[in-house]
Each structure stands twice: as structure tokens, then as C-alpha cells.
C-alpha distance (Angstrom), angle and dihedral (degrees) to the residues before:
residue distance angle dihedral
X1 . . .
X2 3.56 . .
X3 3.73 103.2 .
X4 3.51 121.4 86.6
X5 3.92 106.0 172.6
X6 3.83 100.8 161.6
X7 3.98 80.7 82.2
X8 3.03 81.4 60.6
X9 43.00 123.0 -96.0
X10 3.64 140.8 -20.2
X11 3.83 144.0 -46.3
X12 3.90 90.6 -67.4
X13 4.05 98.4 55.1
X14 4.11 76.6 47.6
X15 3.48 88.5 69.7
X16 3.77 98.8 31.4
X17 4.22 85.6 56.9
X18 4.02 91.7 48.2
X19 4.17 83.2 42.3
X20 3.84 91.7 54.2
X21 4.21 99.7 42.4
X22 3.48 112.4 5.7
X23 3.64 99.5 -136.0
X24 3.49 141.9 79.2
X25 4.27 98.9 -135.2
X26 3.83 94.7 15.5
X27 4.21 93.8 158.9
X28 3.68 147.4 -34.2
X29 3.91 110.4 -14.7
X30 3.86 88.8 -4.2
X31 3.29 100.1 -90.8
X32 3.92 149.6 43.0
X33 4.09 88.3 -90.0
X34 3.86 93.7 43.0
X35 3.73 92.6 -128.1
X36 3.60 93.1 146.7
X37 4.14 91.6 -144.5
X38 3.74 129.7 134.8
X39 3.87 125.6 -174.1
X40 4.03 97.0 -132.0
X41 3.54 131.3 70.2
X42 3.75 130.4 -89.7
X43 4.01 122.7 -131.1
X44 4.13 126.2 -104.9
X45 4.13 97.6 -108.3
X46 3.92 96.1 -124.7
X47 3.53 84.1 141.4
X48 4.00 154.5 37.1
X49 3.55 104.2 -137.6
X50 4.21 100.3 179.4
X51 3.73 133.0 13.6
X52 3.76 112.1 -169.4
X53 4.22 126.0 179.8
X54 3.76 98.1 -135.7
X55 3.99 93.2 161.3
X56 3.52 117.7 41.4
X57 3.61 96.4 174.2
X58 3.73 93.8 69.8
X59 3.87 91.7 104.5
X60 3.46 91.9 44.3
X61 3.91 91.2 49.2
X62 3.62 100.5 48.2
X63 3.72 89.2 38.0
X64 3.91 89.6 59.1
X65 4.12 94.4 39.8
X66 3.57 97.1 67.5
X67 4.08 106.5 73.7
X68 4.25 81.7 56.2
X69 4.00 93.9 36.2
X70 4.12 99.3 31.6
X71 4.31 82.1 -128.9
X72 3.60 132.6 49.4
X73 3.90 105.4 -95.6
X74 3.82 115.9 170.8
X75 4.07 95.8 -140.0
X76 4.23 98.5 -175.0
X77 3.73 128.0 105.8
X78 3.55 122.6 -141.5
X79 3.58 130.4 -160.8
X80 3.95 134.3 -81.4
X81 4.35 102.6 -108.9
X82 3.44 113.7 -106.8
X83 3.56 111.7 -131.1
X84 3.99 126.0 -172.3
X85 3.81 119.1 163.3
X86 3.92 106.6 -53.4
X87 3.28 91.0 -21.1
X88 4.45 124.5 92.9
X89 3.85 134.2 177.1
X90 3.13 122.1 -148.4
X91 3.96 129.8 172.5
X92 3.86 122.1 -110.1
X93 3.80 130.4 -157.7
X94 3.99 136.0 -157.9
X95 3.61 151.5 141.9
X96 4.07 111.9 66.9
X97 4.08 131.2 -38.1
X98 3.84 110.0 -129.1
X99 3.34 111.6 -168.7
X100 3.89 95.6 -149.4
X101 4.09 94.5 43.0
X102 3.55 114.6 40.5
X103 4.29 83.5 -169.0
X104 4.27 88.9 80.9
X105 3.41 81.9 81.2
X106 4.28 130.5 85.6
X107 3.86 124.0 -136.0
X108 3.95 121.3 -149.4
X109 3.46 152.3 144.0
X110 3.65 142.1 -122.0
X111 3.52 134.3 -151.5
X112 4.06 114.3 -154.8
X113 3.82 130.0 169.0
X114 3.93 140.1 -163.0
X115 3.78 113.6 -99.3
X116 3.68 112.8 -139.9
X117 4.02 105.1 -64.6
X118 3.44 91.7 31.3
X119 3.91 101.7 -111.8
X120 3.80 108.1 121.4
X121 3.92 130.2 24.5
X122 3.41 121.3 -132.6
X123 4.13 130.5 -147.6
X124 3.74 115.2 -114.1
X125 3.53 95.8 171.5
X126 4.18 145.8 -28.9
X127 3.92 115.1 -135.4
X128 4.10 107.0 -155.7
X129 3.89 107.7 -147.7
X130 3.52 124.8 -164.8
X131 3.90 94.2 -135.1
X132 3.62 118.5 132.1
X133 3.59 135.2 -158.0
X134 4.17 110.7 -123.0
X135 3.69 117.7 -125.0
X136 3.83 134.9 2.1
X137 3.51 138.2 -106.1
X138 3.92 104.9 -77.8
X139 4.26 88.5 63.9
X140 3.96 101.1 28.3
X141 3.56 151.7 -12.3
X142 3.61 117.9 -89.1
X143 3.74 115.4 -84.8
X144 3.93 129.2 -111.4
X145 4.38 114.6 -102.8
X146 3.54 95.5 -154.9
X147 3.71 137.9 173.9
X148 3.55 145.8 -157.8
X149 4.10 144.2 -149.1
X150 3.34 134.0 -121.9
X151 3.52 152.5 105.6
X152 3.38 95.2 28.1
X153 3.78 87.4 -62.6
X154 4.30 137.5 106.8
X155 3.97 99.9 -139.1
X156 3.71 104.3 -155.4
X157 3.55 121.2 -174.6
X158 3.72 122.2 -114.2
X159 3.97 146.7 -180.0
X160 3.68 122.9 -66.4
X161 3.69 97.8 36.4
X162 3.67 95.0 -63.2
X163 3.67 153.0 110.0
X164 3.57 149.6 -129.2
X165 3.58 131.5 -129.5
X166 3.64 107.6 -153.4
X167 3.81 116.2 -173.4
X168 3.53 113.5 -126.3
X169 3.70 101.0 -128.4
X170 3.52 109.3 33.6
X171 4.39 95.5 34.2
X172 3.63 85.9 -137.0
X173 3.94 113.9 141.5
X174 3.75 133.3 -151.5
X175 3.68 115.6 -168.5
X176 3.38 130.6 -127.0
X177 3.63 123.5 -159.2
X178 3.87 129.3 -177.4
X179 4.19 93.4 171.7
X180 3.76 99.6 54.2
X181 3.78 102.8 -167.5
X182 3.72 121.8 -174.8
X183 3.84 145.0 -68.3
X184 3.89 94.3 -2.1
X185 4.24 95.0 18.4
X186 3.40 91.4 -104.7
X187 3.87 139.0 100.0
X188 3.45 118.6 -137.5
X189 4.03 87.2 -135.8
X190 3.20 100.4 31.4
X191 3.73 108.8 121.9
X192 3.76 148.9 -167.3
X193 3.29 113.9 -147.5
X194 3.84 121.6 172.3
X195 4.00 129.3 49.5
X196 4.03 108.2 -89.2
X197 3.74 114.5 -113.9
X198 3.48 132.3 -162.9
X199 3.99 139.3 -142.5
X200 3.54 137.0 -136.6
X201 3.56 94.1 -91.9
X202 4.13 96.5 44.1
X203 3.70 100.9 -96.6
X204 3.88 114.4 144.1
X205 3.39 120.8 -139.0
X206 3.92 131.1 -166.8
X207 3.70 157.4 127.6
X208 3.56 148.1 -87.6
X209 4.22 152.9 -177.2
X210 3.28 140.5 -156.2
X211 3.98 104.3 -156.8
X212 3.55 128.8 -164.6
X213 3.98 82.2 -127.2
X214 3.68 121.8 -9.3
X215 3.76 101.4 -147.1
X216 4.42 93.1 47.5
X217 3.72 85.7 37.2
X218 4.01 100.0 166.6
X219 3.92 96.0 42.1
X220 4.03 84.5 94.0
X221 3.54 138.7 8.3
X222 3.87 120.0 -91.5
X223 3.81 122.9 -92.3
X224 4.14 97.1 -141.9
X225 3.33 141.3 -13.2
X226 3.81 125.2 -162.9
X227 3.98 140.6 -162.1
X228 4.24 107.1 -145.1
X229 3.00 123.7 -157.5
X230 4.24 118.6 -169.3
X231 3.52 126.5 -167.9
X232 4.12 126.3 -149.7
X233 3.85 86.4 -108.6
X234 4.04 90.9 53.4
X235 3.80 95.4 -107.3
X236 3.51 105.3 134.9
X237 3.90 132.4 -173.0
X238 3.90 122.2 -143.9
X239 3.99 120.2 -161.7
X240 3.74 119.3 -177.8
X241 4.24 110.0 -116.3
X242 3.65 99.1 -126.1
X243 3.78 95.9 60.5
X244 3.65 82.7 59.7
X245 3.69 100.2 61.4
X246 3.74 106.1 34.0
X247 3.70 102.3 166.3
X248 3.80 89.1 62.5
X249 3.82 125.5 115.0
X250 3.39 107.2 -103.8
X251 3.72 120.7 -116.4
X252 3.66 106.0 -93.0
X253 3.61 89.5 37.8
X254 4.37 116.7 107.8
X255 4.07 108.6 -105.7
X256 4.43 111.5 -169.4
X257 3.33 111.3 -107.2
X258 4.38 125.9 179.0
X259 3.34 134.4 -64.5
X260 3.84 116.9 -87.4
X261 4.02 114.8 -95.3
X262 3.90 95.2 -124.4
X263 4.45 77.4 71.0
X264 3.29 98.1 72.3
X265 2.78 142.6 -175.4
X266 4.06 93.8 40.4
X267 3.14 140.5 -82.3
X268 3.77 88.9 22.5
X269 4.01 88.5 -141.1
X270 3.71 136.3 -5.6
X271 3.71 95.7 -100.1
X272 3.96 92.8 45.6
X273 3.92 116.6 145.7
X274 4.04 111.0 -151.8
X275 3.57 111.2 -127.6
X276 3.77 121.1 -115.4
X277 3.69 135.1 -128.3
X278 4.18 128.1 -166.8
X279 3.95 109.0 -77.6
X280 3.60 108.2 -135.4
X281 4.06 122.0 -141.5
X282 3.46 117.1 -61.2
X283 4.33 121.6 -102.3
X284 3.41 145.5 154.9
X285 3.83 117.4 -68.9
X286 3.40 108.1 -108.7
X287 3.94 115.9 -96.0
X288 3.23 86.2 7.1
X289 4.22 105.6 143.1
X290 3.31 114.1 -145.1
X291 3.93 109.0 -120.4
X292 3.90 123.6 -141.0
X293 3.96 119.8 -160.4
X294 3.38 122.5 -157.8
X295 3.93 101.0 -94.7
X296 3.74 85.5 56.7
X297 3.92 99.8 -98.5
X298 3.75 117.7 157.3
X299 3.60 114.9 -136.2
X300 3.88 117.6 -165.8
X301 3.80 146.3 169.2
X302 3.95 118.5 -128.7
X303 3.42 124.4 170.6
X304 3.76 129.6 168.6
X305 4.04 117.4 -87.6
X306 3.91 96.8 -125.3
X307 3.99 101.0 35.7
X308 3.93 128.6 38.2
X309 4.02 86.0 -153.1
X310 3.57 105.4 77.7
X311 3.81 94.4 61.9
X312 3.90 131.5 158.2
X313 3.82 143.8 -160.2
X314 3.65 96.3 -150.6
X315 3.89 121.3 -164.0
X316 3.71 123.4 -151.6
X317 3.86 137.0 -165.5
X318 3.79 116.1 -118.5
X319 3.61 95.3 -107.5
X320 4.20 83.5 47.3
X321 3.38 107.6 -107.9
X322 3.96 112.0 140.1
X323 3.96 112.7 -91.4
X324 3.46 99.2 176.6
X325 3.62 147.7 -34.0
X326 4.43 125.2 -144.2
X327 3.45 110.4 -165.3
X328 3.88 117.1 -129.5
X329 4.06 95.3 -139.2
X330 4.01 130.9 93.8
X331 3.90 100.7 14.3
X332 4.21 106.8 114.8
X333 3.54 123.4 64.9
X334 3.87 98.0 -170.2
X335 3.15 100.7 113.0
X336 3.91 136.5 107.4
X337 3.51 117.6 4.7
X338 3.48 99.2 2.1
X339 3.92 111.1 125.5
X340 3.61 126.0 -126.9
X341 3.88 93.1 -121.9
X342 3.95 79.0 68.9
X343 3.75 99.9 41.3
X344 3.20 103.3 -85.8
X345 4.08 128.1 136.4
X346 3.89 108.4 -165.5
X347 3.84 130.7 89.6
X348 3.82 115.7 -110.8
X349 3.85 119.1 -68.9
X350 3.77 104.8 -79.6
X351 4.09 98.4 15.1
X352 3.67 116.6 115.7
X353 3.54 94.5 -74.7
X354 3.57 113.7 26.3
X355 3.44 146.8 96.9
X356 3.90 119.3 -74.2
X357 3.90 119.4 -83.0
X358 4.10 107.8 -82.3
X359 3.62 98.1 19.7
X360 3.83 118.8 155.9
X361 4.12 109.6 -90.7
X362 3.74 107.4 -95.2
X363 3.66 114.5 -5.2
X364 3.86 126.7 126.1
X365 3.50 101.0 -93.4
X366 4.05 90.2 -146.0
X367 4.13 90.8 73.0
X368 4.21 98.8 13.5
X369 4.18 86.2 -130.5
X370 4.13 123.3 90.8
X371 3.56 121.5 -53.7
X372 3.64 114.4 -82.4
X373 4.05 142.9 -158.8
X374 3.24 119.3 -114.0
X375 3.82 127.9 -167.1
X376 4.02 118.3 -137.6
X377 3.39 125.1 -162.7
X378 3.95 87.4 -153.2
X379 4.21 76.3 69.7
X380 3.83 124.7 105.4
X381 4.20 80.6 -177.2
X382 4.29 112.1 132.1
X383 3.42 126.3 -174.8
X384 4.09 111.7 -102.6
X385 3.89 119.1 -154.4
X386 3.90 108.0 -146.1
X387 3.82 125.6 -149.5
X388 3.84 99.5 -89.9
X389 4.29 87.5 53.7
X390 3.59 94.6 -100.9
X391 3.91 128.8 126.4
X392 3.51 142.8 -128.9
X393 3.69 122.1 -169.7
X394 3.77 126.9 179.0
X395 3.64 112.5 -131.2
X396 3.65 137.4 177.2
X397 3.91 136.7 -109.3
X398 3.69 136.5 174.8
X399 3.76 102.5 -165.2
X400 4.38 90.7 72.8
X401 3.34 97.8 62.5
X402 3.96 89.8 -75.8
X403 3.63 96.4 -67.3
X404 3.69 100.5 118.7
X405 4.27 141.5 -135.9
X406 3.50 118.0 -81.4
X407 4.31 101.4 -149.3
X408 3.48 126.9 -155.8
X409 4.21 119.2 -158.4
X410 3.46 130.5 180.0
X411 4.30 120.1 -122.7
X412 4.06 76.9 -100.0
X413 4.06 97.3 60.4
X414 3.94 88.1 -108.5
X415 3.99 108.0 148.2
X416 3.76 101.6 -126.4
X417 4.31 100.2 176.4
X418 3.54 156.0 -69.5
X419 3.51 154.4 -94.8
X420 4.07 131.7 -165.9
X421 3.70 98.1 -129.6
X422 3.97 133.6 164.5
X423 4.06 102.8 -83.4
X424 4.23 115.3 -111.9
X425 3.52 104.4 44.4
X426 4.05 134.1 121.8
X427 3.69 95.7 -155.2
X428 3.92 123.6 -138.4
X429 3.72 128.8 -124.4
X430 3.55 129.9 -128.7
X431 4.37 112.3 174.2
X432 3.83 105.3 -43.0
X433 4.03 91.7 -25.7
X434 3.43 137.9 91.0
X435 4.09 131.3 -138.4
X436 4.18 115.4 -153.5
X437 3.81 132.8 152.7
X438 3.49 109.5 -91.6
X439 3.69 108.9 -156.1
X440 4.06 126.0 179.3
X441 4.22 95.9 -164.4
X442 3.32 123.8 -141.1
X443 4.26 122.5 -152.5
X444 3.36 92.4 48.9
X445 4.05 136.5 100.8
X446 4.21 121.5 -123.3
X447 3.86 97.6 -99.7
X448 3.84 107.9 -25.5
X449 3.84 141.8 49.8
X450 3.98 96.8 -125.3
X451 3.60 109.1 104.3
X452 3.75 107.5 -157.3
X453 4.06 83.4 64.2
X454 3.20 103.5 32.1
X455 3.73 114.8 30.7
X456 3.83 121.1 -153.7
X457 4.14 95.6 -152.5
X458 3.67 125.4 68.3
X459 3.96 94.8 -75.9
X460 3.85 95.8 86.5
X461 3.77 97.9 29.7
X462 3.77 124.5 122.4
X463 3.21 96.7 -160.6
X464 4.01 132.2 0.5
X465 3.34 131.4 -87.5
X466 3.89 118.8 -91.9
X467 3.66 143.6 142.4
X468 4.09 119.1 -127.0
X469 3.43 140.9 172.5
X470 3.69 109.4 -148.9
X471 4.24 139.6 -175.2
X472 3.58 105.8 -143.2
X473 4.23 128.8 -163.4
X474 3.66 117.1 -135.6
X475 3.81 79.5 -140.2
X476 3.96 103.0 114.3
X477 3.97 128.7 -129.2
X478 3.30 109.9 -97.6
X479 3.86 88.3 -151.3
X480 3.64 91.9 57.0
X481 3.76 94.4 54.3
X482 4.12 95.0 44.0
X483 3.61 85.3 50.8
X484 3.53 111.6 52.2
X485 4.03 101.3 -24.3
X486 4.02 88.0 -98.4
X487 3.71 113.8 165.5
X488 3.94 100.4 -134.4
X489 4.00 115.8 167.9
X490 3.87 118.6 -142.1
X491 3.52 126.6 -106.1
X492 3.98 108.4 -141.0
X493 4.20 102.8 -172.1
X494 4.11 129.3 -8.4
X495 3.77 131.7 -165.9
X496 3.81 122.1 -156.3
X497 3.47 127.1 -157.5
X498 3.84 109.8 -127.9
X499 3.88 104.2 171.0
X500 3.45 108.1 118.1
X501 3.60 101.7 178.5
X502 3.74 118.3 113.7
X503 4.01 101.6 -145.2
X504 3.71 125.2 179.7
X505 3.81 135.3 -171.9
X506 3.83 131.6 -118.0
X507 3.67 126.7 -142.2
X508 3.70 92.8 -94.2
X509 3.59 96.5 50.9
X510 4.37 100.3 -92.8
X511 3.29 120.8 141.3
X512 3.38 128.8 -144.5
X513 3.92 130.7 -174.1
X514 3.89 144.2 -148.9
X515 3.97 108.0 -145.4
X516 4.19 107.6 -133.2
X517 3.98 98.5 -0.1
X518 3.70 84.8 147.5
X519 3.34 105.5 30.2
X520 4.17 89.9 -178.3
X521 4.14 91.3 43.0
X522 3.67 131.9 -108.0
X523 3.57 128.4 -62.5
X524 4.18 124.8 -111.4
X525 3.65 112.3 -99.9
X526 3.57 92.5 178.0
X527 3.85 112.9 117.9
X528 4.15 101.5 176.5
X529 3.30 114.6 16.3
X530 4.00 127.4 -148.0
X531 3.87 115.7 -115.2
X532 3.59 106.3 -164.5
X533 4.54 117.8 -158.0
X534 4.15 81.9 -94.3
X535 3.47 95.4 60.4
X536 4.42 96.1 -110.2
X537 3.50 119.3 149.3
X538 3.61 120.3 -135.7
X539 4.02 109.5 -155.2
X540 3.47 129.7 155.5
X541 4.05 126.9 -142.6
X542 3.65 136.6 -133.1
X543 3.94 88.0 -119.4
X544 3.48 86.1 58.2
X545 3.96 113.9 -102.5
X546 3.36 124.8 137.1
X547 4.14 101.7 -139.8
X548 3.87 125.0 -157.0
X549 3.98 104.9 -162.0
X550 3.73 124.8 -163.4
X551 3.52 129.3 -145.7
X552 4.11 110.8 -77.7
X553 4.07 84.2 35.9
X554 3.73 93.2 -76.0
X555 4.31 126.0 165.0
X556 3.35 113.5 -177.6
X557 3.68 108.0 -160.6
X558 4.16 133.9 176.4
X559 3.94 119.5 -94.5
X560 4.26 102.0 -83.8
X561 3.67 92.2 24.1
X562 4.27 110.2 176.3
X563 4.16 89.1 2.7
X564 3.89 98.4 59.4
X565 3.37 104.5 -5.2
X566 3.84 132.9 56.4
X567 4.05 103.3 179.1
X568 3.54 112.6 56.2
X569 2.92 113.7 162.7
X570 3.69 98.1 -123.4
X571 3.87 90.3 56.6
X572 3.78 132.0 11.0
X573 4.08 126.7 -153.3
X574 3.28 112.3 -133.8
X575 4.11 111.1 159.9
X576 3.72 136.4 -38.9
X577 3.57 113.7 -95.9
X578 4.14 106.1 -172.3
X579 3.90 103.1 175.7
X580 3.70 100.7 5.2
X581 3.29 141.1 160.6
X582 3.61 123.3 -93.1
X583 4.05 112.4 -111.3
X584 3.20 142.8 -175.8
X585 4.35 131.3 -122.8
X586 4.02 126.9 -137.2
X587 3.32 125.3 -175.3
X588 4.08 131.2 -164.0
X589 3.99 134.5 -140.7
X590 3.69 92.4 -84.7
X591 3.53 95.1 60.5
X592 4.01 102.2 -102.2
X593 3.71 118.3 148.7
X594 3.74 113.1 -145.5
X595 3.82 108.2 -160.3
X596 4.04 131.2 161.8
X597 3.34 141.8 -145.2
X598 4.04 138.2 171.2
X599 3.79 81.3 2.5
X600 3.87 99.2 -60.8
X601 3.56 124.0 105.1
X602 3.43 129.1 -141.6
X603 3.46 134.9 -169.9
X604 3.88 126.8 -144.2
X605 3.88 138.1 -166.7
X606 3.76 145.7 110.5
């Protein structure tokens, strides 16, 4: 298991889409809104057409993870491919891991492109940035280097705060940087931190820090953080982070954290006060994309540098001036006591598991107030801006069984609902619903890391382990709202992932299987899904299938599928991926689905 939280619509729009950005995969979630949709079909996966090392440091990383983790886990995230035409970008790593400086490392990208019957792709060029990732394993995962397309141009990110513009044909870069620094126009801690996106008209849009230190990022609070904004012409426009969230406490100020572990079991009485610890400054959540809609609204993540609790979807005017902020805290009451007929995810108050006897009806038992959002930088999670202007963002929580809140806001920063979902995900749309991964974890406790209250096995479980992928209504549960005026969205069809096989493959393509590995199934890895113009869901799985799922949570798979038969259509194996990271999947205009895992990607089809 990857988690380890005790450390913590027709032909015409067709054309109107390739009109506006000029490529099929151009970013993060596809498009300015991240909805992850495309108006063509993708292909059955009968087959895996490429297999491409793009991180050869994956031994090494995993290798290196375990004396921190106790197994090797491969905590990174890597970029969604970029696909336009014939042409896909895909990140490349080199040089040496070090667990306690992610900065040993080298950024780049590489430029292939389909031969003539489209069965290999070829290197044009690799583009070495300078980029860094900030931190190192002990304080967060490794952040996302990730690009965008437009104007004829790969923007890559790079050091200081700024960002290449890398010609497309040639691979030759010309830097643009809105933070000059000193001496060489860089700082040396000076950091972007979230995937660039681009608009409709070829802006690029991002985020960056100024740490105290970039490597011991959380030992102080951050000296600046900035929202860039560049235009195709290289102008670029730099507004200061704090001016856009106004309401927020101010750095120094005290922000209410949880109650200390040595209280359990939570909250240690009904009238308990969570202590408080010093904010921190406001900043982006890291690999957190910005997310455009259609109006030109900004949508954000911020979150305080020194607690993941006082999180915010911010919302800013096109020419960025602050619109409005919603704060991420007190807006689930699912907590103790309530029962999972009514939504709720926690044993009874004073089972193995739950809250303590006489808590308050539905509050997160770590802070004895209304569940809350938090924003981890561990997350890959962006906001998404669905059709009707409203926006989903994935956020995380510790008090159901670590698997997070999806929220849903309005375009005016109203809270509209809620849905339990499976932590690090930017969820695709499909009409006025939304498809995530939906996964009930196993090896870990209810809502806190001591055992003897709550037990990591299936003693204080509510319900069992098992890994989903759902399509959720932002119509709320009536029951919910009767109850305790909860705003729970409905989930319309789910698909769970049963195999429990661990397979692997050789060097000359056999695979070979161990029956009932998992026992309980393997965990989601997928971290943006593809939403293809017939509403399938392309996810990939920790035991290393690619899936395509159907409307109503349908596979269809071939007669002997993962006994005999290892491309069926429905799903495709590709390579066992035990403690990997969680990736993203593309796909282009003839239907491939570009997917990843252990730091190769593959791509499937007919």
C-alpha cells in the first residue's frame, strides 16, 4: 500500500476543441477545466503497442524508500503525456536519487513521434531543465515536473520560478523568467511547484515558493509565494499569493490543529478544544494545477505552509484580482456515531475504531468540530470546473480511513456536498457527473495511528477493505440531509477490482501469476483518469492492468481473461506495480490510451 499517513458533444465541438488548443493531451486533465473528456472514441486494449523506460531511478528510489517506509514504495508523480498529432511528450529522469535531497536528480523532456504505421515512437530530441522537485522523502512526496502546449511551444518548468519555452522542432529552449533572482536570475530556493496549465487563448498559468530552504522545507515558513501568469508573447504578470486569499490567518497567526495521540480515543471529551499551532503563510498546494473555466475564473488551492488544515479553493478574476475564497474546514458531519446506512464511515462510539463514548454526532473526532478538507502536498489532486461552472476538488481526510472528501462548490464559493472517495485523484467528468477512484484502504486504523484503539486489521473496520471506481451525482442523499442536514452526493454505478493475483512479466513478454496475493484486491493508482466521447474510463491498477470501464461499471473482457489470457480487450496487463506511484492516462485522436506505471509508459489499443 502506498499510503503511509502516520508520517503524516458532436463532430462540431470536435473541431471547436482542436480550434481552441491544438492538441489532443495538451496539459493536466486535458484541458483548462481539467475535465479529462475528449469527443472521439478510445481503442479496446488487445494490445501494448510501446513500452518506454522514462525513469530509471525507480529501482534506486524504491530501493532507498524502504528503511523510512518499512517497503519499497515509489512516492513521485510524474506527468500526464502530452500528445499532439504524431507527436508525444513525455518526462525523462537521470543523474542519482537521494533520498534526503530530491535536487540529485535531473528533469527533462522528450520529444517522440509515430513512424509510419504507427507502431513504435521515435526520439526527436530530450530538453534537460534545471527544475527541481522541493523537499525529500521524510517531509513529502516528490513533486510533479509538468508541462504544457501551446503556441507552437513545450513550456517546461524550470529553477527560479520560471519556465522554458522549448520550440517544438528544434528542442531548443529560451527561458522566461518573471522572478529574476540574482547573479545567474535564479534563486537557489526558488521553486515551482504545481503543473503549468494553459487557457484557451495560450496563456500559461502556474505557481511558485520562495522557501526558507527547499530541501528542509517545513523547518520555517516560506518567504513568498507567487501566482504567474505568461502570455503567448512572453509578457507575464506576477501577483503576490496573500492578496489572493485575504480572509486567511496570517502567517504568524495560531491555526487549530488535532488533538494529541496520547488522547485517545478522540475527541478526548465532548467539550474538547483542539490545540493550535502557528499557521505559516499561505501558497499554492503543491501539484495543484491551476484550473481555468470558461469565463476566465481562476480556481486555485492554498493552504497554509505549516498546517494542511486551513486550506482554500481560492477564486480569482481574469485580470487576478481575488473573487472569492471558500474555506476547506467544518463542512462534513460524518463523523462519530453516524451509521453507514446514513453516510457515515466510523465504527460505533466506543467499538474498536470509533469515536469515544458521548462524543458529539458527526464530527471528526481528531478536532471535535465538522469534518474538514485538508490540502496535502503528498496530493497530485487539482481543482476541475464542470460544465454548469461548479467545482469539484479532491481533498484529503484522516478520520475515513484516510481516503479523503471529494467537495463540490458552486462558481460563488457556496459548499454544495460531498463524497468519500479514494484520496489523490482529479476526477473526470462525464454530463453533470463525475468518475474518481473510490478506494476503502486496508493497513490502516479508523482515524489514528495507535493500534490498541484503532486497529489496522479487520477487527475495527466498518466496512472491508476494497478498491472501486465509482460515478457519483452531485444530487445529495436525502437521508443525509433529514438526518443531520449533511450534504452527501450520490453515487450512480461502481466497479471493484477483484483480481487478486499478483502477476509479473518476464523479459520475453510471459506472464506468470501468484493466485490470492491480495486477497482484498489492489489499490487504484490512477490519478486522472481518461474519459473517452462514450463515457469509458480508462484507469490503471496497482497490480498492473490497464482497465477500460463502461458506463454502469461494466469490463468486458475475453473468455480466460488474467489465467490464459493477458490482453482482453476490456483490460490489458502491462507490469506489476506493488507500491507505486500514482499516474495519470492520456489518450490521442486515434483512440490510444497512454498510461504509466513504475516509470515506463505503455501504450495500449487494438
Amino acid at each position: 500500500m502506498k499510503l503511509r499517513f502516520s508520517f503524516l458533444i458532436f463532430f462540431s465541438l470536435f473541431l471547436w476543441t482542436a480550434a481552441s488548443y491544438g492538441q489532443e493531451w495538451p496539459q493536466w486533465g486535458r484541458d483548462p477545466q481539467h475535465s479529462s473528456k475528449v469527443n472521439w472514441a478510445g481503442q479496446n486494449l488487445n494490445q501494448n503497442i510501446v513500452n518506454i523506460v522514462y525513469d530509471p531511478l525507480v529501482p534506486q528510489e524504491m530501493a532507498e524508500s524502504e528503511p523510512i517506509y518499512g517497503e519499497p514504495v515509489l512516492l513521485a508523480h510524474y506527468q500526464a503525456p502530452v500528445v499532439d498529432g504524431n507527436d508525444v511528450y513525455m518526462m525523462f529522469k537521470t543523474a542519482q536519487y537521494n533520498v534526503h535531497n530530491y535536487q540529485s536528480q535531473t528533469w527533462g523532456e522528450t520529444k517522440y513521434r509515430w513512424n509510419g504505421p504507427h507502431t513504435q515512437l521515435n526520439v526527436q530530441w530530450q530538453f534537460t531543465s534545471d527544475w527541481t522537485a522541493a523537499g525529500q522523502l521524510a517531509t513529502n512526496w516528490e513533486g510533479v515536473f509538468h508541462p504544457a502546449l501551446a503556441n507552437g511551444s513545450l513550456y517546461v518548468p524550470g529553477k527560479g520560478g520560471s519556465v522554458w519555452r522549448v520550440n517544438t522542432n528544434t528542442g531548443v529552449g529560451t527561458r522566461i523568467n518573471p522572478l529574476p533572482g540574482d547573479g545567474g536570475g535564479t534563486r537557489a530556493n526558488l521553486d515551482v511547484v504545481t503543473p503549468l496549465t494553459v487557457d484557451s487563448s495560450g496563456n500559461i498559468y502556474y505557481a511558485a515558493v520562495l522557501f526558507d530552504n527547499d530541501v528542509n522545507i517545513f523547518a520555517h515558513d516560506i518567504n513568498g509565494a507567487w501566482l504567474i501568469k505568461i502570455s503567448p508573447t512572453n509578457a507575464f504578470t506576477v501577483v503576490d499569493w496573500a492578496t489572493l486569499v485575504p480572509g486567511a490567518p496570517a502567517g504568524t497567526a495560531q491555526c487549530s490543529n488535532a488533538f494529541s495521540e496520547a488522547t485517545v480515543p478522540w475527541p478526548p471529551s465532548p467539550t474538547a478544544v483542539a490545540p493550535t499551532v502557528v499557521c505559516g503563510t499561505q501558497r499554492s498546494g503543491f501539484n495543484a494545477a491551476p484550473a481555468i473555466a470558461p469565463n476566465g475564473t481562476i480556481y486555485l488551492i492554498s493552504r497554509a505552509h505549516l498546517i494542511s488544515r486551513e486550506g482554500y479553493l481560492v477564486a480569482v478574476n481574469p485580470n487576478l484580482t481575488p473573487k472569492w475564497t471558500a474555506n476547506l474546514r467544518d463542512r462534513f458531519l460524518d463523523g462519530c456515531g453516524v451509521p453507514l446506512s446514513l453516510g457515515g464511515t466510523l465504527p460505533a462510539n466506543g467499538a474498536p475504531g470509533g469515536c469515544r463514548v458521548g462524543a458529539n454526532y458527526g464530527v471528526d473526532p481528531a478536532t471535535n468540530r465538522p469534518g474538514g478538507g485538508r490540502v496535502l502536498d503528498d496530493s497530485s489532486s487539482s481543482p476541475v470546473v464542470a460544465s454548469d461552472g461548479s467545482i469539484y476538488y479532491g481533498s484529503y481526510t484522516r478520520y475515513n480511513y484516510a481516503q479523503g472528501h471529494m467537495m463540490h462548490f458552486g462558481s460563488d464559493g457556496s459548499f454544495l456536498g460531498h463524497y468519500n472517495f479514494g484520496w489523490d485523484v482529479t476526477p473526470g467528468l462525464y454530463g453533470s457527473s463525475f468518475i474518481t477512484k473510490d478506494n476503502h484502504y486496508g493497513e490502516v486504523g479508523s482515524y489514528c495511528n495507535t493500534e490498541s484503539v484503532c486497529p489496522s486489521d479487520e477487527s475495527g473496520r466498518a466496512y472491508p477493505e476494497g478498491y472501486f471506481v465509482s460515478q457519483v451525482s452531485p444530487t445529495l442523499r436525502a437521508d443525509a440531509l433529514a438526518d443531520r442536514g449533511d450534504k452527501i452526493m450520490t453515487q450512480q454505478w461502481t466497479y471493484q477490482n477483484t483480481n487478486s493475483a499478483a502477476c509479473s512479466r518476464d523479459e520475453n513478454g510471459n506472464v506468470t501469476c501468484v493466485p490470492n496475493d491480495h486477497p482484498n484486491g489492489f489499490e487504484w493508482c490512477i490519478n486522472a483518469f481518461v474519459i473517452d466521447s462514450q463515457g469509458n474510463a480508462y484507469a490503471n491498477s496497482e497490480d498492473g492492468w490497464l482497465f477500460k470501464i463502461q458506463q454502469g461499471g461494466i469490463v468486458n473482457v475475453a473468455p480466460g481473461c488474467g489465467t490464459t489470457t493477458f490482453n482482453c480487450g476490456g483490460k490489458i496487463f502491462q507490469q506489476l506495480a506493488l507500491g507505486a506511484a500514482y499516474t495519470p492516462t492520456s489518450i490521442d485522436s486515434a483512440g490510444r490510451i497512454y498510461s504509466q506505471n513504475a516509470g515506463h509508459l505503455f501504450v495500449a489499443g487494438n
